[in-house]
N, C-alpha and C positions, 0 to 999 in steps of 0.2 A: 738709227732706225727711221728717224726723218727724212732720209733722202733716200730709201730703200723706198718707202712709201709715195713718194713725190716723183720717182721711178717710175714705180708702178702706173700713180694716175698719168704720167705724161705719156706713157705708152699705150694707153688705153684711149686718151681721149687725140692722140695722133692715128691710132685704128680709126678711129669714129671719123674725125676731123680733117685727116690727109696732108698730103706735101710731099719728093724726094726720087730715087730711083734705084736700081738693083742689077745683076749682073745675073740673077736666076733666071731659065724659061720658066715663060709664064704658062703656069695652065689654063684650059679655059675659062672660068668665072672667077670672081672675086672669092666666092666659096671656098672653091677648090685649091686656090692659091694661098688664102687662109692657112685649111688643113695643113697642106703641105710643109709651110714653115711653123705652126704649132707642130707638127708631127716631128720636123728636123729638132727643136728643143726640146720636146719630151724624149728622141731617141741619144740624144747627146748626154740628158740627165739620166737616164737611164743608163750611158752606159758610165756613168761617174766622170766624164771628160771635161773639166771645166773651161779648156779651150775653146772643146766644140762648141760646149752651153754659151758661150762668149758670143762665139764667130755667129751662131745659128742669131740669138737675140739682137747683136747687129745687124746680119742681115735683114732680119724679121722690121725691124729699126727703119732702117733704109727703104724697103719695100714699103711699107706702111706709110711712111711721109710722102710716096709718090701718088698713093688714093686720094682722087676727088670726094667728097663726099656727097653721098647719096642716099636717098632713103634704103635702096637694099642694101648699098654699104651698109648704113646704120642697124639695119635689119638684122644681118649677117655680124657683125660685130656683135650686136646683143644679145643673137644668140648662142655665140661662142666665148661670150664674156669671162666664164671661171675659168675654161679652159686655157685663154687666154692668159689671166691671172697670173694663174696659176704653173703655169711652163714661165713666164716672166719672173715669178718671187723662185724656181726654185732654179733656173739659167743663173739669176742677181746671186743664191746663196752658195751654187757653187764657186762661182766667180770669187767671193768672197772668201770662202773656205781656202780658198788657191793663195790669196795675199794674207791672209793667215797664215796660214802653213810655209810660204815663205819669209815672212816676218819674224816667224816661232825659230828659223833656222839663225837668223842673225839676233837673238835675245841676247846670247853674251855679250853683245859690244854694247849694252845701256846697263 
């Protein structure tokens, strides 16, 4: 649960803070490029994928290390802060769900 958490704030405070690069077009603002990869995580968890959830929060990852930081950065990250969050804890628990569920298949061999 502690590094679910410690997840969390590193990805929040790499929105805020910056670094990295991506292989997405970019749209035009920082805004809009936000949305867009919160939108890719919420439609991956949506659709129960936990690959996608994976690949989109990677990507989200990558992109986000490449922000300079700036006050509308900051601005913009604050204000999408749960959202944020929030698509990250639930990308993180499908993720987990997935090595669960593969772990659950080799329980005979312990």
């Amino acid at each position: 649960m502690k590094k679910l958490f410690a997840i969390l704030a590193a990805a929040f405070v790499v929105v805020a803070c910056g670094g990295g690069a991506s292989d997405k077009d970019e749209p035009a603002t920082f805004e809009d490029q936000l949305v867009e990869y919160i939108e890719d995580m919420e439609e991956a968890v949506e659709d129960d994928d936990p690959e996608a959830a994976l690949e989109a929060l990677q990507s989200f990852t990558e992109w986000s290390q490449s922000i300079e930081s700036t006050d509308e950065v900051n601005e913009v990250a604050k204000k999408y802060e749960t959202r944020i969050t929030n698509a990250i804890m639930e990308c993180t628990a499908l993720g987990y769900e997935m090595a669960d569920d593969y772990y659950d298949d080799y329980d005979y061999y312990y």
